[in-house]
N, C-alpha and C positions, 0 to 999 in steps of 0.2 A: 504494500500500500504506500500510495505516496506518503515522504515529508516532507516539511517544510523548513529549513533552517534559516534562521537571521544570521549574517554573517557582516553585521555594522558595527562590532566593536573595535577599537584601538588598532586602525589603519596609520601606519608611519606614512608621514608624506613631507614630500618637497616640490620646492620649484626649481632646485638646481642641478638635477642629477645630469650625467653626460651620459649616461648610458643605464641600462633596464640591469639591476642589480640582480647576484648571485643565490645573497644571502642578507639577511632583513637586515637594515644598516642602524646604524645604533647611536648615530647622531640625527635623522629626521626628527621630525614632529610627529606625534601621534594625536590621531584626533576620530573621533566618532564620523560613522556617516550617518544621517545625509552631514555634507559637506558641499562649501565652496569656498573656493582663495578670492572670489571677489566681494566677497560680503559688505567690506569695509569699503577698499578702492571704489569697486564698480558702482556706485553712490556718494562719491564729493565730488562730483565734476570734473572739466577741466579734459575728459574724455581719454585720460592718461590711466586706465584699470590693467592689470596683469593681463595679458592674453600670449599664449605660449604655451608648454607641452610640462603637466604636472605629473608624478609619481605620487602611486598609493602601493602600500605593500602588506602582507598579512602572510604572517605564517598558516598552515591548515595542517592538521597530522590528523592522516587516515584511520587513526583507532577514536579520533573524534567525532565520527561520521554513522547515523547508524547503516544496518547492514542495506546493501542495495545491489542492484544490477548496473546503476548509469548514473552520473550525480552531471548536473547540471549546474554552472551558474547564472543568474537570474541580476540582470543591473536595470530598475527599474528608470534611471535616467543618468546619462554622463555627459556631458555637453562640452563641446560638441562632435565632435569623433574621439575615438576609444579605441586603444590595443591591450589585447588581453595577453597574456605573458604567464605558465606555468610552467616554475624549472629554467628559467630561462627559455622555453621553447612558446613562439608568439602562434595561439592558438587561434583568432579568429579578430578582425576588426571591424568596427562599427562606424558609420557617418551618421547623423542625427542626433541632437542632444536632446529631445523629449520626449522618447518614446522606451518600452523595453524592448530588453533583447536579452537573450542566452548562448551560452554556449555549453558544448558538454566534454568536459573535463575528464571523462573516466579515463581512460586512455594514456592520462600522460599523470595520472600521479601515483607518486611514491607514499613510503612510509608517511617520510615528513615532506611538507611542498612548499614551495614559495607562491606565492599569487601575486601577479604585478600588473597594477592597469595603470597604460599612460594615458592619460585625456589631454585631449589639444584643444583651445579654441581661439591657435592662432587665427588672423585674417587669410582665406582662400578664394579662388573662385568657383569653387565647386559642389559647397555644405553652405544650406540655408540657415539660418539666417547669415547676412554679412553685413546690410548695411540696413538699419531700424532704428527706433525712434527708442533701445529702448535697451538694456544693459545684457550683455550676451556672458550670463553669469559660469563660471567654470567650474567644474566640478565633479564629484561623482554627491550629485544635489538629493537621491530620492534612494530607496530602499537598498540592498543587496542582499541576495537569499541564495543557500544553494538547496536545490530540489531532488533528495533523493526517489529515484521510482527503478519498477520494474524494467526488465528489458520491452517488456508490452506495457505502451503505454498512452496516455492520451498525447496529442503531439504535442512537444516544444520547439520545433523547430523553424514552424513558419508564422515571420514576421510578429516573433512577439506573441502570436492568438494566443487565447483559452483553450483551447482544444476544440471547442464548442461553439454551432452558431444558431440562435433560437428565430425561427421569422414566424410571429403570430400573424395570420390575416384574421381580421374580423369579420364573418356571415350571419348578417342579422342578428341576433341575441347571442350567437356564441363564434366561438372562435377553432380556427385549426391553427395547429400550432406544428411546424415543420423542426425538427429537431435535427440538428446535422453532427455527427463526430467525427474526428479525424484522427487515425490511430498511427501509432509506427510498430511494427513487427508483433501485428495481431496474429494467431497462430488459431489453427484449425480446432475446433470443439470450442472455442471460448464465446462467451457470450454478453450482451450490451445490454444491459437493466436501464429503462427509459422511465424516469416519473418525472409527474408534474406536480407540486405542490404549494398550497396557498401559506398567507403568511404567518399562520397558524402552526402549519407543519403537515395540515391534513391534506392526504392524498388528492388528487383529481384525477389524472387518469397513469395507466403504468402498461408497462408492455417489454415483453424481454425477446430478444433475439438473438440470429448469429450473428457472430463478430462482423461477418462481412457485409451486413444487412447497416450501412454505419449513417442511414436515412430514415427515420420514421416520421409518422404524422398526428400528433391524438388530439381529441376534442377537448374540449373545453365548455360544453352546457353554459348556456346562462353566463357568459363570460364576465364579470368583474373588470372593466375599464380600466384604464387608468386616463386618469382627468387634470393632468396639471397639478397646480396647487391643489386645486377644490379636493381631490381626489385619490393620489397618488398611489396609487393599488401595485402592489408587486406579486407575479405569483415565482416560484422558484424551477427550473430545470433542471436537474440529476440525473446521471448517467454512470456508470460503474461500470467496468469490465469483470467480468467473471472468469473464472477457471474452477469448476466444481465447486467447492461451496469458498473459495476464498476470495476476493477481491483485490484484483492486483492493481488497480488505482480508480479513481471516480474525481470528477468535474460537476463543476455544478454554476450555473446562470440565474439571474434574476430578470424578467421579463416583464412587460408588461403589455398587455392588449388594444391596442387605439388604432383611430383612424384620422389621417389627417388632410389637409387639404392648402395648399395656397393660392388662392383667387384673388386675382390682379384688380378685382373690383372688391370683392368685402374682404381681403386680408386674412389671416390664417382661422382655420375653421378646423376644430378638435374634435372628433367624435360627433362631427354632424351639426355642432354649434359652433357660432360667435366664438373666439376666445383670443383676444387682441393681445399683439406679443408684444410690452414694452419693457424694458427692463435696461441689463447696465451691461459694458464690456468686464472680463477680470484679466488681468499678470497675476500673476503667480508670487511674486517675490513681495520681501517685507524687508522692514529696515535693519539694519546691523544682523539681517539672515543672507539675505540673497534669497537665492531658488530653493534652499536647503529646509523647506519648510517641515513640519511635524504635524498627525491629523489634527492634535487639537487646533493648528492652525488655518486648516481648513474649515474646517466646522465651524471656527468662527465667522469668518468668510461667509460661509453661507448662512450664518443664522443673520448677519449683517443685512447680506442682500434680501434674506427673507422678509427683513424685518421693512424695509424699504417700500416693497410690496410687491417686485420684479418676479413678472411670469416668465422671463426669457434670461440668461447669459450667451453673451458671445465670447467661448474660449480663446483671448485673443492671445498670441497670435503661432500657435504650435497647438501642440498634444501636452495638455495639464497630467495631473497625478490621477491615476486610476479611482482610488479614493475619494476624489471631490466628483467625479464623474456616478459613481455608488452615491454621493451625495445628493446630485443635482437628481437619478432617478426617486428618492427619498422625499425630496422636497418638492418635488412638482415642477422642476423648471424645465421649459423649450430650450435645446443649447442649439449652439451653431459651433460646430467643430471645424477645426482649420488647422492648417501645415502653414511653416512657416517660409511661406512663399510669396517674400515680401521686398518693394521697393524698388531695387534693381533686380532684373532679371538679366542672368547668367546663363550664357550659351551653355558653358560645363557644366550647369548645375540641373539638367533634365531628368537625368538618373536617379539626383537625389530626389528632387520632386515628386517621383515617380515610387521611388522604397517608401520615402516619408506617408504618402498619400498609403502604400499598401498596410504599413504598418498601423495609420490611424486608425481605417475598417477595420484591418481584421481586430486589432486589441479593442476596438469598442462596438463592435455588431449590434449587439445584445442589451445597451443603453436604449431604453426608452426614449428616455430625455432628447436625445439626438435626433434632429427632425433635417438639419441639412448638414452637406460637407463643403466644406467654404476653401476655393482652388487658390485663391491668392488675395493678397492684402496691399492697394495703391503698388500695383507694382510696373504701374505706366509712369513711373516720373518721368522715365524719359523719353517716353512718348509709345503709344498703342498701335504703331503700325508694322510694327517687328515682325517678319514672319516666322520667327523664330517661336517671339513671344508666344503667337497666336496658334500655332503648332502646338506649344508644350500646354497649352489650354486643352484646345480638342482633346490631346492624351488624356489629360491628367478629367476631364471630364465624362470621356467615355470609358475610364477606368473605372469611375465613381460609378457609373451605372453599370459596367458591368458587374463589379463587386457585389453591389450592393441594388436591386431592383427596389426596395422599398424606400429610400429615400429621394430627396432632390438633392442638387448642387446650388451653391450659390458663389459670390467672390464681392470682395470692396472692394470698390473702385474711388481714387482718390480726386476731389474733387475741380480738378482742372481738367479730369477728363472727360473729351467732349460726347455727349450720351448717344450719336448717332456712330462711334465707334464700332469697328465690327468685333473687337472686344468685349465690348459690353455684353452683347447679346450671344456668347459664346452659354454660359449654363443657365438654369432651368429658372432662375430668382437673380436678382443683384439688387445691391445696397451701396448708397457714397457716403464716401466720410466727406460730411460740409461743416463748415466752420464760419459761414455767416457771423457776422457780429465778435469774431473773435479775430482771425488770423487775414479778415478783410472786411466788407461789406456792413451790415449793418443786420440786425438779427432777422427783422422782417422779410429776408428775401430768402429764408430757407425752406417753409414753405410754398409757396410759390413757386420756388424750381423743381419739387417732387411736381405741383401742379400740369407746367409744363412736360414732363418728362412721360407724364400720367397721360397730356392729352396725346402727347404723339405717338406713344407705344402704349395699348389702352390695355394691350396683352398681354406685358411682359411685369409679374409683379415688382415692385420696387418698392424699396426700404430703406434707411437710413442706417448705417454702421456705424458710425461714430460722428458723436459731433459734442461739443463741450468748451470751458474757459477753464482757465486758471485763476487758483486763487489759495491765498496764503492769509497769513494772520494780519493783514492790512487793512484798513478798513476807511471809509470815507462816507460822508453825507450825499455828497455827488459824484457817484461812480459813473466812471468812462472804460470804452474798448479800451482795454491792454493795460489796464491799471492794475489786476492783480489782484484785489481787494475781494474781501468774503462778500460785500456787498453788489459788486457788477455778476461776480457769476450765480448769486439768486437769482439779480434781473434777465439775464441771462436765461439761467433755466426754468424761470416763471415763464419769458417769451416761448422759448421753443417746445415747453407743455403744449403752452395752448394751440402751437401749429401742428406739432404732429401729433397728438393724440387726438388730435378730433379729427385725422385726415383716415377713415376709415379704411380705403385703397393701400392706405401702407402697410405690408404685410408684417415688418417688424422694425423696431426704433431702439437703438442699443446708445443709450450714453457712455463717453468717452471721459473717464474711466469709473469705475465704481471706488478704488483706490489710488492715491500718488503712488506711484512706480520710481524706481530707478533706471533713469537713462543719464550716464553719465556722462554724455555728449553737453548736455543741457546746462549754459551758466546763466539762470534767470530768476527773475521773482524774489532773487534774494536770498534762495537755499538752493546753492548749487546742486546739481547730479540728480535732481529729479525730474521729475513732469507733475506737473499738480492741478491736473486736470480733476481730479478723484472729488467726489464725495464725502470720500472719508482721507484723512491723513495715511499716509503713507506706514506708520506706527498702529494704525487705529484705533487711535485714545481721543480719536474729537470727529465728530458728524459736523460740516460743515450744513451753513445754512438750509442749502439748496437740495442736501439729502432729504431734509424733513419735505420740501416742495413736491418731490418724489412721492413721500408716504403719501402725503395729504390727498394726491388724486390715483393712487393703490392702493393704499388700503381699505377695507372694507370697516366702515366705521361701525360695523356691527359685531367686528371680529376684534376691530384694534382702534376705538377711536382715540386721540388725544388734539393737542395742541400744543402750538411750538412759538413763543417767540424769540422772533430775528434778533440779532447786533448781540450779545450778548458778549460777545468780546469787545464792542464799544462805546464802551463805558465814556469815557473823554468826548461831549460833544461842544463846540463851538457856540449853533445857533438856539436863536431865540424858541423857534418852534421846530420842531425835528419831526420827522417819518420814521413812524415803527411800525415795523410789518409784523404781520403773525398768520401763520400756516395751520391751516386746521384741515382733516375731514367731516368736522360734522359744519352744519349749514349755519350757525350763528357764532359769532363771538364776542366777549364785549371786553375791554382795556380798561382795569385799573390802574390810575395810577397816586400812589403816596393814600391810596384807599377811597382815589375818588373815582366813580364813574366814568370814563367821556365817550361812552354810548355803546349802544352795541348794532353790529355791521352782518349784514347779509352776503355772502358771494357764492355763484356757483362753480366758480372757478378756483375754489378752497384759499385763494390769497386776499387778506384783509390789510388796508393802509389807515393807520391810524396818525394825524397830526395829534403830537403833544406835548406840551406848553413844560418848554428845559430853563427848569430855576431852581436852580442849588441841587441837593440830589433826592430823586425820585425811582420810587419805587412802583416797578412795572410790576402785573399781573393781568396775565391773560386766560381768559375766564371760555371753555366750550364747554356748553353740559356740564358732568362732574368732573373734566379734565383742568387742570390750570398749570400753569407753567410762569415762571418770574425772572425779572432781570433788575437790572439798577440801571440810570445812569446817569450821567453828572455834568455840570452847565461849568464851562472852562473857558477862559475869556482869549487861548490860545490855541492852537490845534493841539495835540497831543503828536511829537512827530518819529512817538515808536508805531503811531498806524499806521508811518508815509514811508512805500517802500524802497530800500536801501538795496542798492544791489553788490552783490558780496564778491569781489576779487574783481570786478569791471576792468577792462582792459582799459579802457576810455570811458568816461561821464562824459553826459550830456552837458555839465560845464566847462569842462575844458576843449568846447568846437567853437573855430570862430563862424560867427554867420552873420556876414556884412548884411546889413539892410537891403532889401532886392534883389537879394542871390538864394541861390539854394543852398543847405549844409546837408552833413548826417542828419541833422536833426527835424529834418524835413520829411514826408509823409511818399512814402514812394506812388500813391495814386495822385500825387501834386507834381512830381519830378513826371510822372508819365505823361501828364497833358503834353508836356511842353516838347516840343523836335527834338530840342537839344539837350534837353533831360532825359528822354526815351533812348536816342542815341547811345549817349554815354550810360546809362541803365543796361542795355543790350551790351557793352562793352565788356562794362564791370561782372555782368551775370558771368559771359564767357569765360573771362579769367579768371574768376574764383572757382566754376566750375568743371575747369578742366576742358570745356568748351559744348557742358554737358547740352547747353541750348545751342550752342553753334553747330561743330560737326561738317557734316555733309548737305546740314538739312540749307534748304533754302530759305531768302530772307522771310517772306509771306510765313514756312513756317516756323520760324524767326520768332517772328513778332506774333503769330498767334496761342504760341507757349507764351510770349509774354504777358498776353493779356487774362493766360489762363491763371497765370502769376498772381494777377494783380485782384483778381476774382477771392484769391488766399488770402493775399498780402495786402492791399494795396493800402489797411489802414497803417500800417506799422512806417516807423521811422526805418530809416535805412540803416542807423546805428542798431535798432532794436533787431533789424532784416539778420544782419550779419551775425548777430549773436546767435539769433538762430540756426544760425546754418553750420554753426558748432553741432549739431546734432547730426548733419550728413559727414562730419570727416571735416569741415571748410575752417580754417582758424584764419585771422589777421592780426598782426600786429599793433601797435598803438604806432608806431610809426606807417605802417604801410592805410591805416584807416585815417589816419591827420593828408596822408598824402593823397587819396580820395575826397578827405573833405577840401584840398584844397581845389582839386581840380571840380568840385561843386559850386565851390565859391566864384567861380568864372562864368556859369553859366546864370544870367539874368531870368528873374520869374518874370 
């Protein structure tokens, strides 16, 4: 019968070794896994993390083992290629860093053995991710186990799977349930015990065959749903191989029964109903862990997002931990599963695309939760007419269906690209990451471009994948685009509620992010090395505002009403009369403040603005039903200017540019430098050189300049000092002289 062995204690490791050791060396470090060397680095900025080829080592003595036919090892994530090493002898390597894999070990061990895995995540062209918005943490990050079993057994050897793949169809009130196993070295008389079981324990239907019969079918009467949240029904799959009355290994799934649907005009449909997907993106990593996360860490995670009120995640942007995946079927959520086939697309990287994509089905078949498989993430920056690109789509799409008959496909598309692309309309759904009101434009025009996009393809559903602001502990009375402030990104995602959840055609809408991530490309906002787009802090010890905005129009105020008031970290205000907002789901609220009345407000749009009168300090309370929620704050005849934010290791301030009167600087708005000829020009210049000539090239000026303006559709509110920091995020750094030498040649040209 199979075991299972943990095999995560006290791994020696370095970053320096020059060659895959004999014998366990006795100056490394020794550290637990999960692990990763970038815990720390890969999270302060400056985009300077370890990246390079690390040793882990571990003695194993075979009288430690119990007794078996084949031992396996089992690495449930190393990021991002892997060489496995027993004895000195390299047994098998891996490309992918989020997914499992195995190898089997029997063969080459001794009494005593050595184990050595190098993990690489230097820069290649050939292993995805390389270039992302987001920290390519190293490590051997997730489980390691070795699997003793029979010589007959359920397989381990392809791509990771289960052994097992369960496909329930729904017919009418009940369900057939197609069970599939895959064996290695079944032998003649042995036989496959098939059950189905509820979450009870009790039986549903059972059926034993011969080994080679490795496809059955049983019913399921009166089949038990599973419903999302409302719902979340698991029944159980078991299978055991038999040999006379012993059992030489058994597998086992959890499954569940739906049926689903996405219609380009009413949006995703569950079981025959209504059931609109909105909900938040996840990364995986936490602060001072990296990717090295532990379940309780998950679980939080998701009691997080549950609590929010999200019927959807989108697993961005690979294959998360198997665990959170057993989660999301738990808790009810829609996921969108995805490889991390993102950005730049890489001629040599098709193959990988190709394992990555087999490895994510087959390890997750058997997820409910899984309703689409998502081919790539903005990976037209540099433009959608690749026919390369567009090749390794159709594969990687007609791969997904072959695999997999029950599901769709989908992909993000990032939002400069143009929607009559023949990109776009390559899989079965697509979603764009827009950033209206944040990285350009102004919030208002984000729906309205699903609108359009809706009238000209009325067939192809469309959805939103990411879209979101930043914000940090800063705060202000009068928030603006790109200020950073907890206050713009409520307003923020007050606005983009009200457009897309009320735009019924959109079959699903993922905020960008549910958590600040580490990308330590990113020097911004004031805390270098992250992205703080999130909801929640990056630690998650503080819900920002704009989380509660969230609950207030998902949750079900009959399940979870309360009330939320806003600013609470801005306590210091200036004026006379201030706006306090407050989030509710139930339909009244009323504000006290210092225990007085000042009325109570009706919205159906869960967001309440209260003017109130700021003299000396005052004590908020805000009143829904029997929910209340309190704040203070206080009348200061100065700003308070730990709200106002400080940006942390700036290469350049915005005070040290000169910007002669009538000229352009940095400090100038790149959709104001674009009016002008001479601005545009020199814009197209600057792009080219900084990027390598990523907008230049081959291409022609026409399409030149129509990247540019898809630029400007991102960008076009941001300063060009602000532009350039960000482009810290792709690889682009400047210097403080080579950006004074930019601003001078700005200052030449006349607005």
């Amino acid at each position: 019968m199979r075991q299972i062995i943990n095999f995560n204690a006290k791994w020696a490791f370095t970053k320096n070794a020059d060659a895959v050791p004999t014998t366990l060396p006795e100056k490394w470090d020794f550290v637990n896994i999960p692990h990763s060397w970038n815990a720390i680095d890969g999270q302060d900025g400056d985009a300077d993390y370890y990246r390079g080829v690390c040793y882990y080592a571990k003695k194993l003595s075979k009288l430690d083992l119990p007794e078996a036919d084949r031992y396996y090892l089992e690495f449930r994530g190393t990021n991002s290629s892997a060489d496995l090493y027993v004895n000195g002898k390299n047994l098998a390597h891996h490309d992918g860093g989020y997914s499992t894999w195995r190898v089997d070990i029997t063969d080459s061990l001794e009494a005593e053995n050595l184990v050595v895995v190098a993990v690489d995540n230097r820069a290649n062209n050939t292993v995805y991710p390389q270039n992302a918005d987001f920290t390519f943490y190293g490590g051997m990050y997730r489980d390691v186990n070795i699997l003793a079993v029979n010589n007959s057994h359920f397989d381990l050897d392809y791509y990771g799977g289960p052994g097992l793949a369960v496909t329930p169809i729904v017919k009418g009130e009940d369900a057939e349930v197609t069970v599939e196993a895959f064996l290695t070295n079944a032998k003649a008389g042995q036989k496959l015990v098939y059950k189905l079981k509820r979450p009870c324990g009790c039986l549903v239907a059972e059926t034993t065959v011969d080994a080679t019969e490795t496809k059955v079918t049983l019913n399921i009467e009166k089949a038990h749903l599973w419903h999302g949240r409302k719902d979340p029904y698991l029944y159980t799959a078991e299978i055991s191989l038999v040999e006379g009355e012993e059992v030489l290994d058994a597998v086992s799934a959890r499954f569940g029964c739906r049926t689903y649907k996405i219609d380009p005009e009413e949006g995703f449909i569950l079981n025959g109903e209504s059931y609109p997907l909105r909900g938040v993106s996840r990364h995986q990593d936490r602060w001072g862990i990296g990717n090295a996360l532990l379940p309780e860490h998950h679980k939080e995670d998701m009691e997080y997002i549950y609590e929010v009120g999200a019927t959807t995640i989108r697993l961005a942007h690979y294959q998360h931990d198997q665990y959170f995946y057993d989660l999301c079927d738990e808790y009810g959520m829609v996921i969108w599963a995805e490889i991390p086939y993102i950005s730049t697309h890489m001629p040599g990287g098709r193959e990988n695309t190709i394992s990555q994509m087999k490895e994510l089905i087959t390890q997750n078949y058997n997820h409910p939760s899984i309703v689409v498989w998502g081919l790539s993430n903005e990976i037209t920056m540099g433009g959608a007419a690749d026919p390369d690109l567009l090749e390794n789509h159709r594969i990687l799409n007609d791969l997904c269906h072959e695999m997999d008959k029950t599901r769709l496909t989908t992909m993000a598309c990032v939002s400069m690209c143009d929607m009559d692309e023949e990109y776009v309309h390559i899989p079965d759904t697509v979603s764009y990451n827009h950033y209206f009101g944040w990285y350009g434009g102004d919030t208002s025009m984000n729906g309205p471009w699903f609108d359009r996009f809706h009238e000209k393809y009325p067939n192809q559903p469309i959805g939103c994948s990411e879209y979101g602001c930043e914000a940090l502990n800063w705060h202000t009375s009068n928030p603006e685009q790109g200020d950073y402030t907890e206050e713009y990104q409520a307003y923020y995602h007050e606005e983009l509620i009200k457009q897309l959840f009320t735009r019924k055609y959109m079959w699903a809408t993922h905020v960008w992010n549910m958590f600040d991530f580490g990308a330590d490309a990113r020097n911004e906002g004031g805390e270098n090395g992250q992205n703080h787009k999130g909801l929640m802090t990056f630690d998650r010890k503080y819900k920002k505002d704009s989380f509660y905005a969230y609950k207030a129009w998902l949750r079900d105020p009959a399940e979870a009403p309360f009330v939320h008031l806003c600013g609470k970290r801005y306590v210091d205000r200036v004026e006379d009369v201030t706006k306090v907002t407050v989030y509710s789901n139930l339909p009244e609220v009323e504000l006290f403040a210092n225990g007085k009345s000042l009325g109570k407000q009706t919205s159906d749009v869960h967001f309440f603005y209260f003017n109130v009168p700021n003299v000396g300090k005052t004590e908020l309370v805000a009143v829904a039903g029997n929910c209340k929620d309190s704040g203070v704050i206080n009348k200061v005849d100065k700003f308070n200017d730990a709200y106002r934010l400080v940006e942390k290791g700036a290469v350049l301030n915005w005070f040290d540019i000169t910007a002669p009167e009538g000229y352009f600087s940095l400090n100038d708005k790149l959709s104001d430098i674009m009016q002008n000829p001479a601005g545009k020009a020199f814009f197209m210049q600057m792009m080219g050189s900084m990027t390598g000539g990523m907008m230049g090239g081959d291409r022609t000026p026409a399409e030149m300049m129509a990247q540019a303006d898809g630029m400007m559709a991102m960008l076009g509110s941001f300063t060009v000092l602000r532009m350039v920091g960000l482009m810290g995020a792709a690889g682009v750094k400047m210097t403080k002289e080579q950006l004074l030498g930019l601003n001078a040649e700005l200052n030449k040209i006349q607005k």
